[in-house]
One Martini backbone bead per residue (centre of mass of N, CA, C, O) as a GRO file, in nm:
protein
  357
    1UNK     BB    1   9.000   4.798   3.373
    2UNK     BB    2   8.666   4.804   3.330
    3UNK     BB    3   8.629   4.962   3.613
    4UNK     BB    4   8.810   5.198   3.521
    5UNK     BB    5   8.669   5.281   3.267
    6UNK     BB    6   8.398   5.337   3.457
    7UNK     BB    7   8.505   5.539   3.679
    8UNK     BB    8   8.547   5.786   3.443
    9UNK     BB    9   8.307   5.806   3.357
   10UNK     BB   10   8.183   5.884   3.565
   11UNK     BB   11   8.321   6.122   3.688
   12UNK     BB   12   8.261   6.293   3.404
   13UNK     BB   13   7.953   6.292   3.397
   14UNK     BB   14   7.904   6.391   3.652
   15UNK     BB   15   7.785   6.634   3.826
   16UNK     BB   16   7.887   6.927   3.973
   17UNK     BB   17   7.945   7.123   4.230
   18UNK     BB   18   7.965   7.512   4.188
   19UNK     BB   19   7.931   7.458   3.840
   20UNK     BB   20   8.028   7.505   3.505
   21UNK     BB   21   7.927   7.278   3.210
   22UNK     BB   22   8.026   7.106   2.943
   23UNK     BB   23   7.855   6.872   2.945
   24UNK     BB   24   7.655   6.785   3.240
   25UNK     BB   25   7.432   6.608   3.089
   26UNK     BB   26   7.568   6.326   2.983
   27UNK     BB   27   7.481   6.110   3.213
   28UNK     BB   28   7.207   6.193   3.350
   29UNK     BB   29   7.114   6.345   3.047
   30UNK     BB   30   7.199   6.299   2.713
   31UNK     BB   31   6.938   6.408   2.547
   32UNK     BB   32   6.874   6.731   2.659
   33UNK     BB   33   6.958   6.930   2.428
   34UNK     BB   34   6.775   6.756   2.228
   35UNK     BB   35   6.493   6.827   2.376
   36UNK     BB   36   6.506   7.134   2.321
   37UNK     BB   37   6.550   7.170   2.076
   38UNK     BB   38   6.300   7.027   1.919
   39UNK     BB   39   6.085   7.215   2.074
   40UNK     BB   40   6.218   7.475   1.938
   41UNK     BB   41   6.122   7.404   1.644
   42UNK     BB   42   5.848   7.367   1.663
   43UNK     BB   43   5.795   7.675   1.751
   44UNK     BB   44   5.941   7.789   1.494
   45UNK     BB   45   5.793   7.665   1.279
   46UNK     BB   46   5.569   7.827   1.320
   47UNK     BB   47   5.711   8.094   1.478
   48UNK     BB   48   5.984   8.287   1.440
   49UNK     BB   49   5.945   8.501   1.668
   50UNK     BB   50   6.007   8.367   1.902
   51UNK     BB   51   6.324   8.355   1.941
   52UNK     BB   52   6.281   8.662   2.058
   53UNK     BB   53   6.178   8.569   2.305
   54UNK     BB   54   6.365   8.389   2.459
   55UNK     BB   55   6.627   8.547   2.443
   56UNK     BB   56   6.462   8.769   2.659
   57UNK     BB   57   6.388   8.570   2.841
   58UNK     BB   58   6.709   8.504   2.917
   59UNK     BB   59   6.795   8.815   3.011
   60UNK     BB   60   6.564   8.872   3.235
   61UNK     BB   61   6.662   8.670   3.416
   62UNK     BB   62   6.983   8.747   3.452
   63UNK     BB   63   6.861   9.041   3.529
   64UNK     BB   64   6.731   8.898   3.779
   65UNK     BB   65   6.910   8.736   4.030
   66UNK     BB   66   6.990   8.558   3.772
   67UNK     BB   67   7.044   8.239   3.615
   68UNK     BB   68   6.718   8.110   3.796
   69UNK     BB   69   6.430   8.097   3.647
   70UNK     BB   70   6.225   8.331   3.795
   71UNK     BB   71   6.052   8.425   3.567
   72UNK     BB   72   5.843   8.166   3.572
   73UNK     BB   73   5.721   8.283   3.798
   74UNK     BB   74   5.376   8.311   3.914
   75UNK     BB   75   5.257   8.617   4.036
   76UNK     BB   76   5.143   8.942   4.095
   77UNK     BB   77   5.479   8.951   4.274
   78UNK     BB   78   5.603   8.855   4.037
   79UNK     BB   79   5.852   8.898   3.817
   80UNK     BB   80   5.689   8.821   3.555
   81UNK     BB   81   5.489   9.098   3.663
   82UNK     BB   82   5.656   9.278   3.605
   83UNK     BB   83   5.641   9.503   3.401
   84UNK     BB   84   5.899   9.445   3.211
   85UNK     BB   85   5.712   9.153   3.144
   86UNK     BB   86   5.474   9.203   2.976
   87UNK     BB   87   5.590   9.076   2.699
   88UNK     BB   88   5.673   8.785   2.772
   89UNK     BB   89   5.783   8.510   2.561
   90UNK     BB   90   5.796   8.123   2.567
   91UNK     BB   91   5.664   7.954   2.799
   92UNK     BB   92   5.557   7.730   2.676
   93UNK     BB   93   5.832   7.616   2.582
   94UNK     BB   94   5.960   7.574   2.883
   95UNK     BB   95   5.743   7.368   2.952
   96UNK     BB   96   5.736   7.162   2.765
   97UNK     BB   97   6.037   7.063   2.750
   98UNK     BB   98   6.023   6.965   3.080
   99UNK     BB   99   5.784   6.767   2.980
  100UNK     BB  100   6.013   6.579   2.875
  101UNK     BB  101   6.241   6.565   3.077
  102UNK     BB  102   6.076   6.410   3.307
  103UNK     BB  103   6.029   6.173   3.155
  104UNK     BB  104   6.294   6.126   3.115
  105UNK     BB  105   6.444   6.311   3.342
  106UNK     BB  106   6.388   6.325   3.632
  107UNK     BB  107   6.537   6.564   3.833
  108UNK     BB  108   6.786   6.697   3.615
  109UNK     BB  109   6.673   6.944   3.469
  110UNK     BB  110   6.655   7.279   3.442
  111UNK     BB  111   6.495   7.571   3.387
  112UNK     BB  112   6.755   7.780   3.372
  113UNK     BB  113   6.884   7.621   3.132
  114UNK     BB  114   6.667   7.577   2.932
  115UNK     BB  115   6.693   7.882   2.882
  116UNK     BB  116   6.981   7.859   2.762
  117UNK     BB  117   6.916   7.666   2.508
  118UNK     BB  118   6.733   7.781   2.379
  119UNK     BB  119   6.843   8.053   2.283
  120UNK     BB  120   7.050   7.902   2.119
  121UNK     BB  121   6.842   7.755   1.941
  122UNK     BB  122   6.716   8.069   1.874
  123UNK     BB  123   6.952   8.163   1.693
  124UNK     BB  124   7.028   7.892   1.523
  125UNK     BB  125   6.762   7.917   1.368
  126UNK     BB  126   6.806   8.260   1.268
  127UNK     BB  127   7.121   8.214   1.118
  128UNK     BB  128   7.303   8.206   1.375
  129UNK     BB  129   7.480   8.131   1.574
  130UNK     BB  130   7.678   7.863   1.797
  131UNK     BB  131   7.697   7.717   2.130
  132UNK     BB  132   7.821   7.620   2.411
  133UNK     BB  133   7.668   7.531   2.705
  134UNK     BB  134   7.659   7.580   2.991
  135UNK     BB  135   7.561   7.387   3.332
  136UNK     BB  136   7.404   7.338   3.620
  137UNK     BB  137   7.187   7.487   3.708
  138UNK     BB  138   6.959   7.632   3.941
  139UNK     BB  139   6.686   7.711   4.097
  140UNK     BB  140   6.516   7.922   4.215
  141UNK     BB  141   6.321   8.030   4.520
  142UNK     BB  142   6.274   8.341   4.409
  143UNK     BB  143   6.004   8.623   4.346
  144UNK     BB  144   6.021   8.973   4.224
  145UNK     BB  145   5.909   9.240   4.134
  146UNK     BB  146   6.123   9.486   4.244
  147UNK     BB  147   6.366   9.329   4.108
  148UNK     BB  148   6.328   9.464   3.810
  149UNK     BB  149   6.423   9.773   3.811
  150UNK     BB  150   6.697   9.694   3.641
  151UNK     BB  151   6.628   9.698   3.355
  152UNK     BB  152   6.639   9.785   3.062
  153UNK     BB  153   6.567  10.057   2.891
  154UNK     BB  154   6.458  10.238   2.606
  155UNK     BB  155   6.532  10.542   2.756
  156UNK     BB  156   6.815  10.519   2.845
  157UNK     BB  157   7.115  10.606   2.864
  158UNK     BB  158   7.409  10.530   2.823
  159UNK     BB  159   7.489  10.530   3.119
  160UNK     BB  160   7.287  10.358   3.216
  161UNK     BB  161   7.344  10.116   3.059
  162UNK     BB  162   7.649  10.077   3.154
  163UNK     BB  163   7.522  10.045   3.470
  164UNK     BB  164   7.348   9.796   3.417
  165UNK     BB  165   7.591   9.601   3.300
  166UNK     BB  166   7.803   9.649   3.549
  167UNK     BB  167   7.659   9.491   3.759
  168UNK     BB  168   7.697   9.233   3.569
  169UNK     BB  169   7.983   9.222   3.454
  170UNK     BB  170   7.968   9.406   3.184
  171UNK     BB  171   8.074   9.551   2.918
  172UNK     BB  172   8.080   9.766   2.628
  173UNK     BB  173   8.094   9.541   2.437
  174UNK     BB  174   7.853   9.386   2.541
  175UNK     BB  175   7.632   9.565   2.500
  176UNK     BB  176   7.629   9.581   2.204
  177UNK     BB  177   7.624   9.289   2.144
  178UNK     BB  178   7.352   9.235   2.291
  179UNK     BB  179   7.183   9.395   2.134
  180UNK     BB  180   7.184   9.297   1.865
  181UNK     BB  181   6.969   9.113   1.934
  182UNK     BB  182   6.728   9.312   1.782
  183UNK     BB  183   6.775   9.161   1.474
  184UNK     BB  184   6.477   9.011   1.555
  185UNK     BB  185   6.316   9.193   1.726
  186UNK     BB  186   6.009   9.363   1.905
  187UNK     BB  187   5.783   9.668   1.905
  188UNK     BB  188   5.609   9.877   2.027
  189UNK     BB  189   5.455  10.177   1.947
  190UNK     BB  190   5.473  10.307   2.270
  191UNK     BB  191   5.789  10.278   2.288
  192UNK     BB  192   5.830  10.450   1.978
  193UNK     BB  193   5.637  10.699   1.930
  194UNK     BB  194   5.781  10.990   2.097
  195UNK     BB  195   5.979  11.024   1.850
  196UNK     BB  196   5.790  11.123   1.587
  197UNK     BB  197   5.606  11.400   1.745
  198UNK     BB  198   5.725  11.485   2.034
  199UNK     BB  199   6.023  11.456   2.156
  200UNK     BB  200   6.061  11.846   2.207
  201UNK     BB  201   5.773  11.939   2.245
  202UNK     BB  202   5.732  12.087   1.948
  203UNK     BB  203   5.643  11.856   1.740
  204UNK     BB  204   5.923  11.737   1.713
  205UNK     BB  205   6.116  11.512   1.645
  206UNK     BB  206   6.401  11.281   1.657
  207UNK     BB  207   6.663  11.391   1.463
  208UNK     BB  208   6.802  11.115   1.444
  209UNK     BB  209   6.615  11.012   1.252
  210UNK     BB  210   6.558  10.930   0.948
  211UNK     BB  211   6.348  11.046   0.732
  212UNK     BB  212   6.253  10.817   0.603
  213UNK     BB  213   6.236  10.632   0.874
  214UNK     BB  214   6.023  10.798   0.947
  215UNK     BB  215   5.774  10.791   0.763
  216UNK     BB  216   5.763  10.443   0.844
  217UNK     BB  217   5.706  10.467   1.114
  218UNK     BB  218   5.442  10.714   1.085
  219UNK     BB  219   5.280  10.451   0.935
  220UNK     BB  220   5.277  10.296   1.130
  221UNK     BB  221   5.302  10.491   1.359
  222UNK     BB  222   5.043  10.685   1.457
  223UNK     BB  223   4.947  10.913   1.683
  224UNK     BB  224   4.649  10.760   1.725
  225UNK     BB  225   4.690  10.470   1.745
  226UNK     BB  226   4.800  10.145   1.808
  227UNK     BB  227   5.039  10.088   2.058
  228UNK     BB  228   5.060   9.747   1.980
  229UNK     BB  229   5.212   9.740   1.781
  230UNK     BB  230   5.452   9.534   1.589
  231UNK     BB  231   5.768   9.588   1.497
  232UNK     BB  232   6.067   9.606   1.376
  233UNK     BB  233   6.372   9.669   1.452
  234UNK     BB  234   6.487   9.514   1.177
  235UNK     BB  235   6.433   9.640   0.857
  236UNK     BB  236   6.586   9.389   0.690
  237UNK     BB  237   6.606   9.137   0.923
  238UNK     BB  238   6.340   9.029   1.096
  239UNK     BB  239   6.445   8.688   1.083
  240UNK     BB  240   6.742   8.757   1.103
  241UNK     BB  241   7.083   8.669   1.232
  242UNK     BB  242   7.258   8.993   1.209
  243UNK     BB  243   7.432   9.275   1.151
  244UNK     BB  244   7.222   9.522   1.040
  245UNK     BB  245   7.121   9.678   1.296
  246UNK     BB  246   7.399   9.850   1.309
  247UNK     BB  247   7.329   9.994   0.995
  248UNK     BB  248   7.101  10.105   1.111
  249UNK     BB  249   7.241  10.299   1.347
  250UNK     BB  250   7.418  10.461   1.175
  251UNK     BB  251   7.169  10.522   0.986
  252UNK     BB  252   6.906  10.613   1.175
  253UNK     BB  253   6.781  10.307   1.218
  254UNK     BB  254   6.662  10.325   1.506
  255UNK     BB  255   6.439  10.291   1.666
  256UNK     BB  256   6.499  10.254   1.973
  257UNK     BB  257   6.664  10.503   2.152
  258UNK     BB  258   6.865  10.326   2.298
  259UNK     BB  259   7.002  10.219   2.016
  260UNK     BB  260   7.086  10.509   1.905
  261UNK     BB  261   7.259  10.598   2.120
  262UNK     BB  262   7.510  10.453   2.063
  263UNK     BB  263   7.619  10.675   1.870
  264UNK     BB  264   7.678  10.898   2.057
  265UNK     BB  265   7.904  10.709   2.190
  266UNK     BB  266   8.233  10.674   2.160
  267UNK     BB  267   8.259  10.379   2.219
  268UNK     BB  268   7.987  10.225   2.098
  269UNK     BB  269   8.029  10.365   1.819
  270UNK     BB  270   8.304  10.176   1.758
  271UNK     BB  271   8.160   9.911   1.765
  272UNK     BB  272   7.926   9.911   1.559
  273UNK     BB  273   8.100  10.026   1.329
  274UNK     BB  274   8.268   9.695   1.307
  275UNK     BB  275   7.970   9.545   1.260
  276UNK     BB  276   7.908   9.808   1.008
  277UNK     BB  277   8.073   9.679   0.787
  278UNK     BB  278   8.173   9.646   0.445
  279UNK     BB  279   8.233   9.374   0.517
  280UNK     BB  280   8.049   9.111   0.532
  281UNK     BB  281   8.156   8.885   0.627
  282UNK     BB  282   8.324   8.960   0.862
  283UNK     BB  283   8.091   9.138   1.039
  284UNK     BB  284   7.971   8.883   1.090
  285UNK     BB  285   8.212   8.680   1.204
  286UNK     BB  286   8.235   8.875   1.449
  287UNK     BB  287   7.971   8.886   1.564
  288UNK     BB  288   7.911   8.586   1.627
  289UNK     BB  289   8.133   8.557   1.801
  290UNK     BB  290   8.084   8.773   2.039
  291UNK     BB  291   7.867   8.677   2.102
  292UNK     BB  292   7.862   8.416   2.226
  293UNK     BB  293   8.033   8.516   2.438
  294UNK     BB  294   7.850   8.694   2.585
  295UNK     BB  295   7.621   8.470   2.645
  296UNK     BB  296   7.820   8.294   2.831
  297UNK     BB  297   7.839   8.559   3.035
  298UNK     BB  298   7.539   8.608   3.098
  299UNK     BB  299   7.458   8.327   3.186
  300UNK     BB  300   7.679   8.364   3.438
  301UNK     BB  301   7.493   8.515   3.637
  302UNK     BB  302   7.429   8.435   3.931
  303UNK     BB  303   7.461   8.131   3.982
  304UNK     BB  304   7.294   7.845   4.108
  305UNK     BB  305   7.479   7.570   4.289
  306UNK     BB  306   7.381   7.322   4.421
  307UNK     BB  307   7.278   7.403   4.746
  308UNK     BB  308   7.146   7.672   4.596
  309UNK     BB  309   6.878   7.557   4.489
  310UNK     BB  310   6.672   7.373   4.263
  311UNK     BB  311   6.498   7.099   4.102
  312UNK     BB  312   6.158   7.161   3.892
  313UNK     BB  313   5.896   6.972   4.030
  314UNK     BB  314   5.676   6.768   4.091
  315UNK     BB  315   5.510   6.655   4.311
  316UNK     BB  316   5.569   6.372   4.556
  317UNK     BB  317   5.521   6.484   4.835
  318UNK     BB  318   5.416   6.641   5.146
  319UNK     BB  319   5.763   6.715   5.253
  320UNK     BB  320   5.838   6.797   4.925
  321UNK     BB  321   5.865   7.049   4.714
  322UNK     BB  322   5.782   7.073   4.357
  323UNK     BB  323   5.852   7.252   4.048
  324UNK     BB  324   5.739   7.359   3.780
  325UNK     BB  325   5.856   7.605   3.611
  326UNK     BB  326   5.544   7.765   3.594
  327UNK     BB  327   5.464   7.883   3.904
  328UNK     BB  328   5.356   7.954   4.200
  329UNK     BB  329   5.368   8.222   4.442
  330UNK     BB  330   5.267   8.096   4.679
  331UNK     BB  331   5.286   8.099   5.016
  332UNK     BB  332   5.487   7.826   5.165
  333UNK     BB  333   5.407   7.686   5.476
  334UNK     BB  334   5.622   7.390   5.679
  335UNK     BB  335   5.638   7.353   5.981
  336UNK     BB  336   5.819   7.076   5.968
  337UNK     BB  337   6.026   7.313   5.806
  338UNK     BB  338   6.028   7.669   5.919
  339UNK     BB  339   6.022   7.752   5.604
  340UNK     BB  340   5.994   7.912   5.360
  341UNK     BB  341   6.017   7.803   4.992
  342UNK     BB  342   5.857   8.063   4.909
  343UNK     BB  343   5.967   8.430   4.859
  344UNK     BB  344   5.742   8.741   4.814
  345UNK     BB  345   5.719   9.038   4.728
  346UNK     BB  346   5.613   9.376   4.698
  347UNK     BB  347   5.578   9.698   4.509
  348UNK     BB  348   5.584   9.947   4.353
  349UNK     BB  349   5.585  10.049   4.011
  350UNK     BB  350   5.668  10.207   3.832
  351UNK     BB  351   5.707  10.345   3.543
  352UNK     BB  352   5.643  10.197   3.238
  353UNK     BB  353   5.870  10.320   3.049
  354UNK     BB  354   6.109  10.290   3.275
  355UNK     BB  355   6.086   9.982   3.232
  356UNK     BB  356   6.063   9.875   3.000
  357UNK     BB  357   6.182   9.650   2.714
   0.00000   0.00000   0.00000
């Protein structure tokens, strides 16, 4: 009998190969959820605004390849050279977490889980959901940077941003709970000053915009000012994750100018309205379920599980390599096994506005 309930508890625990699923490392390491939390605390405790670079930073994974740890390989051609990603903000965090999973549980965690499980506990952290992450992904073994061109960018019309989240899998619903996470979010006057002084070319403002928070703006981001400067995306709650971000949007306060295009098209703005309504406690709860459901499906794209991937740490042997999360992208050829281990491409990089975000 108790043969029969060790090899239930055996089979339930052990990680699937194919599948993402709650609680995939139950067995193989039970600790290894809350060594994420516990990273991503210490280090929200110091700068609550790390929050929404995890966040950012897992989504970027996400959208280049999937959801495959690649972001995190470095180098001159890889994806996290990539212009859209020269913002991205995280990377320590997810160092940190390896090296106590590695000494905790080796070669059992990959890079790409911690990323999607930081991502909600940096959520849960800034007073928004959480939820059950799936796990099992597997790491990346390529990163390139021209594969980051697909990216959603600030300048985009509501149209491309819905055809790059639909390559995705995702439909108009999820763009907009998606975006919604701008509400802890910051960015750069450069990337939304064309906006303040002459955005018809004629001297004149993006009309879209609130003349008051127009001039609130035009104060933070002067015209020949520091275009590095950093801004809050959402102007009421800026490192609380609520829904203020959508009554921003509603109200022409909408920093970034593909946010505030969610209001032009009769779709997303039908969305906007639902989460930027007047009853406070609803249009919370209604949001933080969508967002959750939609984390749940951006983490699962194009996910590689079983002997699709590898989990990287450090080298163990002369004759196979493993990798740390932030890893060199320099390709490494093993004539004793006949194939690149790491192949990395590089491309020329768009124009920098078109690209980042």
């Amino acid at each position: 009998m108790w043969l029969l309930v060790f090899l239930v508890i055996l089979v339930v625990g052990l990680p699937v190969q194919g599948q993402l699923r709650n609680g995939f490392y139950a067995f193989p390491c039970p600790q290894a959820e809350a060594i994420v939390r516990s990273t991503v605390e210490a280090h929200f405790q110091k700068d609550p605004t790390i929050a929404a670079g995890l966040l950012r930073l897992h989504f970027h994974d996400c959208f280049v390849q999937g959801c495959d740890g690649s972001v995190l390989i470095t180098g001159s051609s890889a994806e996290r050279n990539a212009l859209p990603n020269q913002g991205l903000r995280g990377f320590e965090v997810i160092d940190d977490a390896k090296s106590l999973l590695e000494a905790s549980c080796p070669g059992v965690v990959s890079c790409a889980d911690i990323l999607a499980l930081a991502a909600r506990d940096a959520v849960d952290l800034s007073d928004g959901p959480s939820w059950a992450v799936p796990t099992g992904r597997k790491d990346g073994r390529v990163s390139s940077s021209s594969q980051a061109s697909n990216l959603p960018s600030p300048l985009d019309s509501i149209a491309t941003q819905k055809q790059k989240f639909a390559a995705k899998g995702l439909d108009d619903h999820d763009l907009v709970t998606l975006v919604g996470a701008h509400t802890i979010g910051q960015t750069d006057c450069i990337f939304f000053r064309y906006r303040l002084y002459n955005f018809t070319t004629t001297g004149n403002a993006d009309p879209t915009i609130n003349q008051s928070f127009l001039r609130q703006l035009q104060a933070l981001c002067p015209q020949n000012g520091d275009g590095s400067k950093r801004v809050a995306l959402d102007k009421d709650s800026q490192t609380k994750f609520d829904a203020s971000f959508f009554k921003n949007v509603r109200d022409g306060n909408g920093v970034l100018e593909s946010d505030q295009r969610l209001w032009d098209d009769a779709s997303t703005r039908n969305i906007v309205q639902n989460y930027a309504g007047d009853i406070r406690g609803l249009l919370g709860f209604r949001f933080d379920f969508d967002f959750s459901k939609a984390m749940i499906k951006m983490s699962s794209i194009e996910v590689k599980t079983g002997s699709d991937g590898d989990i990287r740490k450090e080298a163990e042997t002369s004759m196979h390599l493993f990798f740390q999360c932030p890893v060199s992208s320099r390709v490494w050829y093993l004539s004793q096994l006949r194939f690149n281990v790491l192949q990395i491409s590089v491309d020329d990089p768009p124009a920098l506005l078109n690209q980042l975000f």
